[in-house]
C-alpha angles and dihedrals in degrees: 000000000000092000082058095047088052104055090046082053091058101040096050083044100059089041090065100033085059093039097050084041095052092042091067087058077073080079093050095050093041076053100055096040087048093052092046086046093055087034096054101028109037096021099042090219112102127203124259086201121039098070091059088033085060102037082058096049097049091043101033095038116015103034104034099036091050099069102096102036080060101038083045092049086042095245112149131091126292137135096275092178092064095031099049082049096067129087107261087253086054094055097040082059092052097045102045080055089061093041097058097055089041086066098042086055100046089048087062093045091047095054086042085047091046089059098044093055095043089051089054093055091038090069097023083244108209116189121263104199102091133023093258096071107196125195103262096188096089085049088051095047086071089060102077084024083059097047096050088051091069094036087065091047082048094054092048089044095054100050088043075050092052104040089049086051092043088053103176079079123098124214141150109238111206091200087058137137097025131335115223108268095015109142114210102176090184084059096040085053098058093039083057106037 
């Protein structure tokens, strides 16, 4: 089981490593809005460039990258009032359930992904929403990096899923014993009561 902690280990690892670098490109993006706010509203001379500068930075970096740090800190939306109900077995089952088909359909979106990006680069697409034009196929390229990205943090997600369901297995879970953010109302309650 230490070859399974420690690929848990490195894949939550590399979830966070890429979600706490992404998150500095915040900066980037708060720089390029306020340049075009002082440029268009002080200087009377907007940008042709930092909407669309923006707009790729938020899409290609914030929002796709992200995908595994959140799926790894068990951010994104589900019915925590039935789930944190169940008995931790119960909801292994269920997850690894989710996570399945999580997978089938990532595998489908990666190879889709794969072929979006190749096509871009393919016909050196440049965008044509603003006069600028900038070339859009690096920004593309993050889509399938991004993808596979979640699919590993699925993967590590779904065995953590199994051996908890299979529960006579022993095994050291680096996320344990609470992730950051993670809501157990069973847990608040008795806090509480």
């Amino acid at each position: 089981m230490r070859l399974v902690t420690r690929y848990l280990v490195l894949q939550d690892g590399l979830s966070d490593f890429v979600g706490r670098a992404i998150s500095w490109l915040t900066l980037g993006m708060i720089g390029v809005l306020m340049l075009e706010i002082v440029a268009r509203y002080f200087l009377n001379a907007p940008t042709i460039w930092a909407h669309e500068t923006s707009t790729m930075l938020y899409g290609g970096a914030f929002c796709m990258l992200a995908g595994g740090y959140t799926l790894r800190h068990r951010g994104h939306v589900r019915s925590e009032v039935i789930y944190g109900l169940m008995h931790p077995r119960v909801k292994a089952a269920c997850d690894l359930v989710v996570y399945t088909l999580g997978l089938v359909v990532l595998g489908v979106f990666l190879k889709l992904a794969v072929e979006f990006a190749a096509h871009s680069w393919e016909v050196r697409e440049y965008s044509n929403k603003s006069i600028w034009q900038p070339v859009v196929y690096p920004i593309k390229t993050v889509i399938p990096i991004a993808v596979a990205l979640v699919i590993l943090q699925n993967i590590a997600e779904w065995l953590r899923a199994l051996l908890i369901m299979l529960g006579g297995v022993r095994f050291h879970d680096p996320r344990q014993p609470a992730v950051e953010g993670d809501i157990d109302p069973p847990a608040l309650l008795d806090k509480q009561g």
